[in-house]
Backbone as ProteinMPNN parsed JSONL, in Angstrom:
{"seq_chain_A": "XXXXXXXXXXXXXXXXXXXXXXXXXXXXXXXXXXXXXXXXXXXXXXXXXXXXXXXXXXXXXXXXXXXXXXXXXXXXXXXXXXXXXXXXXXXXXXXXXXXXXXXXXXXXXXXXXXXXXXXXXXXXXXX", "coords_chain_A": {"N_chain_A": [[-58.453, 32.074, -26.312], [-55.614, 31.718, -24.64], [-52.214, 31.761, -25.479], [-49.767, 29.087, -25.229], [-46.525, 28.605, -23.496], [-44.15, 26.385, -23.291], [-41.942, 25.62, -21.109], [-38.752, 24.383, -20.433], [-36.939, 23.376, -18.188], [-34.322, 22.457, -15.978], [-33.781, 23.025, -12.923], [-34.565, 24.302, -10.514], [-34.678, 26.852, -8.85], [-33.526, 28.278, -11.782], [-36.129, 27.78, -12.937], [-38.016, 29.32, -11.756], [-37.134, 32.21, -12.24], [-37.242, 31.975, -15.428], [-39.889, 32.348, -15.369], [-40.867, 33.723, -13.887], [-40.043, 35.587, -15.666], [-40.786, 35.015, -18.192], [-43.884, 35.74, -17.647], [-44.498, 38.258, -18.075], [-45.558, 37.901, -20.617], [-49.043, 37.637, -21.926], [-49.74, 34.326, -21.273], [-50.14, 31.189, -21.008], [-48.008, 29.124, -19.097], [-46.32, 26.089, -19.36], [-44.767, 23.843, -17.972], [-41.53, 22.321, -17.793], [-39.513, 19.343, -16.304], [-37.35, 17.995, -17.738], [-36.264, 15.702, -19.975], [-38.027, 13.917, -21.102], [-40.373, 14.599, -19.38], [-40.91, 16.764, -21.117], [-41.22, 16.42, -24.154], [-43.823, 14.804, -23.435], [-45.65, 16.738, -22.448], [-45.271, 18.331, -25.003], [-46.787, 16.998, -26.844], [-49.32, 17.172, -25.292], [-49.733, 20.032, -24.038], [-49.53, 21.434, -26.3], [-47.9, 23.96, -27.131], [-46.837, 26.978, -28.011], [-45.069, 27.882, -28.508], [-41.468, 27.037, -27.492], [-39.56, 27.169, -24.414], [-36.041, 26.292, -23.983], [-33.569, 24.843, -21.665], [-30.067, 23.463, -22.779], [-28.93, 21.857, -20.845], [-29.947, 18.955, -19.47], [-31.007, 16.222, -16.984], [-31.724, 13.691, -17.852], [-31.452, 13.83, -20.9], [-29.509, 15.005, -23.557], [-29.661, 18.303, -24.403], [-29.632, 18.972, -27.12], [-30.305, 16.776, -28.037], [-33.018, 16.331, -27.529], [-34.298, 18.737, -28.912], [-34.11, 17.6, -31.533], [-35.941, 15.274, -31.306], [-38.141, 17.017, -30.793], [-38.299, 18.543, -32.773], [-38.816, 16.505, -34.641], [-41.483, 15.656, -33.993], [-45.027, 15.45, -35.295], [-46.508, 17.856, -36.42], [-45.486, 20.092, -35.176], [-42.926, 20.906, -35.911], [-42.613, 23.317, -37.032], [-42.846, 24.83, -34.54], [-41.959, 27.901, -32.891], [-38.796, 27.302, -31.282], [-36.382, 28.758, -28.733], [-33.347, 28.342, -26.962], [-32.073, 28.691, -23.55], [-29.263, 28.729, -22.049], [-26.281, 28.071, -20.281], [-24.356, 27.017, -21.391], [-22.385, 28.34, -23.37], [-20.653, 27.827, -25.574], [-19.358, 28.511, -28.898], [-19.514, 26.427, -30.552], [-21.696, 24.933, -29.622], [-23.717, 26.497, -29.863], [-23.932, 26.527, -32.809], [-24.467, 24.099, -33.739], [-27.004, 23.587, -32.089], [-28.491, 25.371, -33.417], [-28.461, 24.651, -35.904], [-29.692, 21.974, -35.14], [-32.218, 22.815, -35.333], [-33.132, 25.006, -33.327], [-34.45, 28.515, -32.992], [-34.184, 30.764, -31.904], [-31.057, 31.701, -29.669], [-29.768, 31.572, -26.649], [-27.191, 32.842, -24.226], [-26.768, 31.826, -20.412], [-26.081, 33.912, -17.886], [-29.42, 35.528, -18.658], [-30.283, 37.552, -20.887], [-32.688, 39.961, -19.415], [-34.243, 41.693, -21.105], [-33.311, 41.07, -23.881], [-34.256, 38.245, -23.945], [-37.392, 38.826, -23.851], [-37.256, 40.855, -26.261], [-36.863, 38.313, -27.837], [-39.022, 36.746, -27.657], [-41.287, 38.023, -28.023], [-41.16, 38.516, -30.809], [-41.115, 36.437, -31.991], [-43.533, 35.402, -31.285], [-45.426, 37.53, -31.963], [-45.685, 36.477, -34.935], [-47.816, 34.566, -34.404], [-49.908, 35.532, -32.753], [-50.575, 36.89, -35.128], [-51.883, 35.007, -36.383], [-53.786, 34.457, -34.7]], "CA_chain_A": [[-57.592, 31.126, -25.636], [-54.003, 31.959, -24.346], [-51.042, 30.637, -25.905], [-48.98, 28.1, -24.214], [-45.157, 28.431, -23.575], [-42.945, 25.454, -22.851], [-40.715, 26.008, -20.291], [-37.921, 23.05, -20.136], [-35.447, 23.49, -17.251], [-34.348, 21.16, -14.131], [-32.966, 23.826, -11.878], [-35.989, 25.114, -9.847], [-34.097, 28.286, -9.108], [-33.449, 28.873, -13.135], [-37.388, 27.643, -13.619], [-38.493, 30.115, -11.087], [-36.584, 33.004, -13.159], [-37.619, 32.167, -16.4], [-41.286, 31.746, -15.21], [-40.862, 35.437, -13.841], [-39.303, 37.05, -17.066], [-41.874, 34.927, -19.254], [-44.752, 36.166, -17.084], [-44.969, 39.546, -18.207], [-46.262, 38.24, -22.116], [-50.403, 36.73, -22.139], [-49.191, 32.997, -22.207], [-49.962, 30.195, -20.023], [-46.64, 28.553, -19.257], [-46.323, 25.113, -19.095], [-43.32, 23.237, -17.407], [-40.661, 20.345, -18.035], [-38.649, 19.319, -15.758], [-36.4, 16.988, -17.764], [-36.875, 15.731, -21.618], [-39.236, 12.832, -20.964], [-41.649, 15.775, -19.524], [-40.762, 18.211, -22.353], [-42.236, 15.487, -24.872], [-45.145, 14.602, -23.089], [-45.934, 18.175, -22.655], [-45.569, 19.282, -26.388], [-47.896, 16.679, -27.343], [-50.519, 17.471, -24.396], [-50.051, 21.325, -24.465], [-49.758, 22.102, -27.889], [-47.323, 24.801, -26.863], [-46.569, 27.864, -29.55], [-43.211, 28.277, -28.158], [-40.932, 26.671, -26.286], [-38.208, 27.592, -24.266], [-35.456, 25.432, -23.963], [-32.141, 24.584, -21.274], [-29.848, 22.312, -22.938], [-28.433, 20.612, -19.732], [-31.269, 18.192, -19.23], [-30.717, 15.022, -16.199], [-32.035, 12.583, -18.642], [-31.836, 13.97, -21.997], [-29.147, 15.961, -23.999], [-31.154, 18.857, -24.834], [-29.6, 18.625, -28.308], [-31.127, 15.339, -28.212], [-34.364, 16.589, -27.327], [-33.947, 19.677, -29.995], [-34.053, 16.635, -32.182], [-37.061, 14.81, -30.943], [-39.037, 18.255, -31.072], [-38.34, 19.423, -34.619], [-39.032, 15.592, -35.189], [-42.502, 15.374, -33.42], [-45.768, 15.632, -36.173], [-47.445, 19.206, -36.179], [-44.046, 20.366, -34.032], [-41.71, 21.439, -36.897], [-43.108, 25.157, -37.054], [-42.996, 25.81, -33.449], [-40.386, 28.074, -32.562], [-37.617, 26.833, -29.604], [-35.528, 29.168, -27.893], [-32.342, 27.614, -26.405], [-31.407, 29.473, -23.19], [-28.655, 27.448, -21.666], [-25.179, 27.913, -19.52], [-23.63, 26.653, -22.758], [-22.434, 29.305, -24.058], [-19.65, 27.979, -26.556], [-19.736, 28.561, -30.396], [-20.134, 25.177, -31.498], [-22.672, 24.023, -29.396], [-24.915, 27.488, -30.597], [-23.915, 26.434, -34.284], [-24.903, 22.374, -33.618], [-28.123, 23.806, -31.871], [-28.848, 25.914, -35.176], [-28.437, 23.671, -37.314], [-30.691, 21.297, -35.571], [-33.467, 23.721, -35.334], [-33.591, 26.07, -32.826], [-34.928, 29.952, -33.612], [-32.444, 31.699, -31.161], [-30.069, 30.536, -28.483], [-29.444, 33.03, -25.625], [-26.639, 32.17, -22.836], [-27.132, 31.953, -19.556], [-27.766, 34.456, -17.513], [-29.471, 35.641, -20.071], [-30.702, 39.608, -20.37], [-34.608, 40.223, -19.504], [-34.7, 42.826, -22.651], [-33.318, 40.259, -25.252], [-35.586, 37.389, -24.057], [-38.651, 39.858, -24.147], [-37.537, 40.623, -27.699], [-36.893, 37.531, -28.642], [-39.826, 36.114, -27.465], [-41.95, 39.089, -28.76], [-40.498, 38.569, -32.336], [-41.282, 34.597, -32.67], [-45.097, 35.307, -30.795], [-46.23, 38.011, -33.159], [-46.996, 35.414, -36.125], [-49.329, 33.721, -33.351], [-51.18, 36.776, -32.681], [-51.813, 37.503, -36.697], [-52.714, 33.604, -37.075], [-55.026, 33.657, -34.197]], "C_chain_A": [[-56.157, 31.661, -25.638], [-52.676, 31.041, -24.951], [-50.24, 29.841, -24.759], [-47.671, 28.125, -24.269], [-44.733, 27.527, -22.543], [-41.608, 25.788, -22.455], [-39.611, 24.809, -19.75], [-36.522, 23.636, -19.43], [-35.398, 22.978, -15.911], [-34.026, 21.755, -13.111], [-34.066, 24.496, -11.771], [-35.332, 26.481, -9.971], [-34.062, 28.848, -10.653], [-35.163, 29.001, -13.628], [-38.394, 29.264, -13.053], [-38.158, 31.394, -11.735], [-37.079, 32.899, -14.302], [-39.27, 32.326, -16.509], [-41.521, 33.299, -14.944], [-40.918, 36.283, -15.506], [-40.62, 36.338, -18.28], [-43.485, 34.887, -18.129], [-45.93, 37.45, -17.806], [-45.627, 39.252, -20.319], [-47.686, 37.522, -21.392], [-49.949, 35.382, -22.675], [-49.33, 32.043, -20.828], [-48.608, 29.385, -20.165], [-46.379, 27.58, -18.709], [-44.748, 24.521, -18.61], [-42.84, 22.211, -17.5], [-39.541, 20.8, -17.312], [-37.383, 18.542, -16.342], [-37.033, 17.042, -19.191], [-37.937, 14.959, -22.059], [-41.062, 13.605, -20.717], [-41.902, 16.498, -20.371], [-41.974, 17.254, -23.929], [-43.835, 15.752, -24.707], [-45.757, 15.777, -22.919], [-46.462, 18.785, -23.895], [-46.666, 18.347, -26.681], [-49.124, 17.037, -26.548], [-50.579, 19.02, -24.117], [-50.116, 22.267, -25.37], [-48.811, 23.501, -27.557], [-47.423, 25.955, -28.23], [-45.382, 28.523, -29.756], [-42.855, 27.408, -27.094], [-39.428, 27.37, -25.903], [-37.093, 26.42, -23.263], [-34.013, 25.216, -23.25], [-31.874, 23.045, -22.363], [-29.209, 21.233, -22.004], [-29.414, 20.234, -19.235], [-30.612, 16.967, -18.376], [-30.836, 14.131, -17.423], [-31.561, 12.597, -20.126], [-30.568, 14.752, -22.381], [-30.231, 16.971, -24.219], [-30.731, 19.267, -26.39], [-30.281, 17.491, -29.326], [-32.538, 15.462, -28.392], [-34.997, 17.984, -28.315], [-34.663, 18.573, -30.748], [-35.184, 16.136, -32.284], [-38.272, 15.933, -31.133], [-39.35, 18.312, -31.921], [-39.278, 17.54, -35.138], [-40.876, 15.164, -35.243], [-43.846, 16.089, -34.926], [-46.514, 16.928, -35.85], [-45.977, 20.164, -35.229], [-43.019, 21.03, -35.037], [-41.43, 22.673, -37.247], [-42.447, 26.058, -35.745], [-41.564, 26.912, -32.913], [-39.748, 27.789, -31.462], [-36.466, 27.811, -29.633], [-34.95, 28.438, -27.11], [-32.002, 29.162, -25.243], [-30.678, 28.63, -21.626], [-26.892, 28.243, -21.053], [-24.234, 27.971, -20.56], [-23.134, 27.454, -23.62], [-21.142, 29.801, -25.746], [-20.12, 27.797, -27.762], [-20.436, 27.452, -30.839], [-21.411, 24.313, -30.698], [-23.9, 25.014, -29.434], [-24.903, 27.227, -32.679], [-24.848, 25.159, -34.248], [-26.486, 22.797, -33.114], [-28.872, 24.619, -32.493], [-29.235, 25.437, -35.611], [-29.695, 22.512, -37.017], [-32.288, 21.566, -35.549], [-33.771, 25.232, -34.398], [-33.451, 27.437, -33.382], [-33.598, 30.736, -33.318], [-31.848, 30.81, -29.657], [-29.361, 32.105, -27.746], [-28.406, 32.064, -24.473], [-26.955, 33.005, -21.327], [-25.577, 32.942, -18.745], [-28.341, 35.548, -18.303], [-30.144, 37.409, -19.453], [-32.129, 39.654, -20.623], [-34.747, 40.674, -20.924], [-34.667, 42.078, -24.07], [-33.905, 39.706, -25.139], [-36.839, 38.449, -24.224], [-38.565, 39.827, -25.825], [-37.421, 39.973, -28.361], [-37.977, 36.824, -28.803], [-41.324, 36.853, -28.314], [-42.065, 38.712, -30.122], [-41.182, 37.442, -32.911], [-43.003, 34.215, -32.2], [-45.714, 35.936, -31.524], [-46.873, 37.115, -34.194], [-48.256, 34.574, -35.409], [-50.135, 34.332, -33.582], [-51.555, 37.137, -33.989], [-52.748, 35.985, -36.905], [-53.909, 33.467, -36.439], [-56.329, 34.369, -34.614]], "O_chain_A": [[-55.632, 32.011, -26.695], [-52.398, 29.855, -24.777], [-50.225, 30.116, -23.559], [-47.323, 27.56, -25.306], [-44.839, 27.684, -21.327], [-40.588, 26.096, -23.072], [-39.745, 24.394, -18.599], [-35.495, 24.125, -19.902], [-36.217, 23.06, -14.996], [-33.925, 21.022, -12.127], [-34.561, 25.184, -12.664], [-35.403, 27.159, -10.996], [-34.604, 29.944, -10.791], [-35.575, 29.882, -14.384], [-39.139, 29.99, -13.711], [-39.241, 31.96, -11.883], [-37.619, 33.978, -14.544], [-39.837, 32.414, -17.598], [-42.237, 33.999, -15.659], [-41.572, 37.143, -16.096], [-41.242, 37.06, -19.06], [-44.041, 33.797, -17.993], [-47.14, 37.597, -17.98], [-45.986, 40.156, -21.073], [-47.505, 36.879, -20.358], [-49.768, 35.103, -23.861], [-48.68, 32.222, -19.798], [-48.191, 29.043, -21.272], [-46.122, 27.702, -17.511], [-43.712, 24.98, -19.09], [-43.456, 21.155, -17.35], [-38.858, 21.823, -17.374], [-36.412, 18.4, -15.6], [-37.863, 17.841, -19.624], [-38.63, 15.154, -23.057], [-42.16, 13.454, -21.253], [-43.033, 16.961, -20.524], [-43.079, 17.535, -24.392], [-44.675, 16.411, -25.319], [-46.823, 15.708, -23.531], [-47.492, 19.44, -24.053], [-47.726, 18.96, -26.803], [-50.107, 17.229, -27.264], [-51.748, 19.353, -23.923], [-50.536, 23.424, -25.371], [-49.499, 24.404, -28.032], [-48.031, 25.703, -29.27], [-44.87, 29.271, -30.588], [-43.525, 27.068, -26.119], [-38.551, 27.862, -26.613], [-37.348, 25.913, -22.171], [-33.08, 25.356, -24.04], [-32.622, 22.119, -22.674], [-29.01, 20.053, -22.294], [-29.992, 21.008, -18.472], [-29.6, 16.53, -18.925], [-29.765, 13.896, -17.982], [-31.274, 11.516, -20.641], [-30.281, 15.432, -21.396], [-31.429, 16.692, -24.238], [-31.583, 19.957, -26.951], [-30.588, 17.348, -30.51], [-33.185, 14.839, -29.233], [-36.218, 18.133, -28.349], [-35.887, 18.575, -30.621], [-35.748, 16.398, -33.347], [-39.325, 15.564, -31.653], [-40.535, 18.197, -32.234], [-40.239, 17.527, -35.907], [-41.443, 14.581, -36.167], [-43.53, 17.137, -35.488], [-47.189, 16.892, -34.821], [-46.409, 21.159, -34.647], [-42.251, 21.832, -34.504], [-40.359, 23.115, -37.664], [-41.899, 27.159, -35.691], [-40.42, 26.543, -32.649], [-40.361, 28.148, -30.457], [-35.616, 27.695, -30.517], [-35.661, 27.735, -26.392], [-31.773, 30.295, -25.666], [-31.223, 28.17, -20.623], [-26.515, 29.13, -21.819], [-23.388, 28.862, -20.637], [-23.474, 27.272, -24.79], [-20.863, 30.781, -26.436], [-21.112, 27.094, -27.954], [-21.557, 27.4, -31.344], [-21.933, 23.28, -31.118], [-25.008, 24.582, -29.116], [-25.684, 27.677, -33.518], [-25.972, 25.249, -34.743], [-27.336, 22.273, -33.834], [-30.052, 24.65, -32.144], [-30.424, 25.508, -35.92], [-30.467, 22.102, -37.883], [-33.239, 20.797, -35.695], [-34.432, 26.215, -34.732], [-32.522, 27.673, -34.154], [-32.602, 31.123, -33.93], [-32.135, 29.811, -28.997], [-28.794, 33.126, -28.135], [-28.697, 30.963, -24.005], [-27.238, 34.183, -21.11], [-24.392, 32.71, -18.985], [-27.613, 36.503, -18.577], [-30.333, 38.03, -18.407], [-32.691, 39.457, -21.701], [-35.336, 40.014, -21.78], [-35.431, 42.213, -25.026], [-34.795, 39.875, -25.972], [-36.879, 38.723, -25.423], [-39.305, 39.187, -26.573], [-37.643, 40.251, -29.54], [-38.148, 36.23, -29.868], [-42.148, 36.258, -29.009], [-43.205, 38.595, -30.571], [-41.715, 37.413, -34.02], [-43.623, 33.208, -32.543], [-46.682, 35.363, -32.024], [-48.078, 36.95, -34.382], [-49.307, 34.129, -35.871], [-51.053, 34.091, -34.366], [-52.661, 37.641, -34.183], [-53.872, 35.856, -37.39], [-54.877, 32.842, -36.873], [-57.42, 33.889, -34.308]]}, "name": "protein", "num_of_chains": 1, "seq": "XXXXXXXXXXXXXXXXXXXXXXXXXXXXXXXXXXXXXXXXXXXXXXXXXXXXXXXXXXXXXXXXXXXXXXXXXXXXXXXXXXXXXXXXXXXXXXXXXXXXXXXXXXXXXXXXXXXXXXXXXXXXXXX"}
């Protein structure tokens, strides 16, 4: 069975891009458009990563950071933040409330690859 990556971002154009660049790992890649989807998602795709904008319509996505780490069986998974946002304190505040790494937008193919690489390996020994 293929792992599942959670892809949370409202800007078709940005979804369409990240859907490209996370293409090239073995990973079915599930989609949220907003934070209400991102939820309902992690509980119905069991994701093993997600990747995460924090400018969400509905949702801070600090907010939804929050709700993630909070969610039962969810506290492991790793979340990548890759977000517009690119000032100090809102990569410290999105640290602190869980996320792995935090990439700004527009972010560089080679680092997502290895970041994504890095936080999927423990999958592949667990599975």
């Amino acid at each position: 069975m293929r792992p599942v990556i959670l892809l949370v971002e409202d800007r078709a154009d940005d979804r369409y891009l990240m859907r490209w660049l996370l293409s090239h790992f073995d990973a079915e890649i599930c989609e949220a458009h907003n934070g209400r989807m991102a939820l309902d998602a992690m509980r119905e795709a069991r994701p093993c990563l997600v990747v995460l904008d924090l400018g969400l319509p509905d949702m801070d996505g600090v907010e939804l950071l929050r709700h993630l780490r909070g969610l039962p069986d969810c506290g492991e998974i790793p979340i990548v933040v890759v977000t517009a946002r690119a000032l100090p304190e809102e990569r410290r505040l999105a640290m602190a409330v869980g996320c792995n790494a935090y990439l700004a937008k527009p972010v560089d193919p080679g680092t997502l690859r290895a970041v994504v690489e890095a936080l999927l390996e423990p999958v592949k020994v667990d599975s």
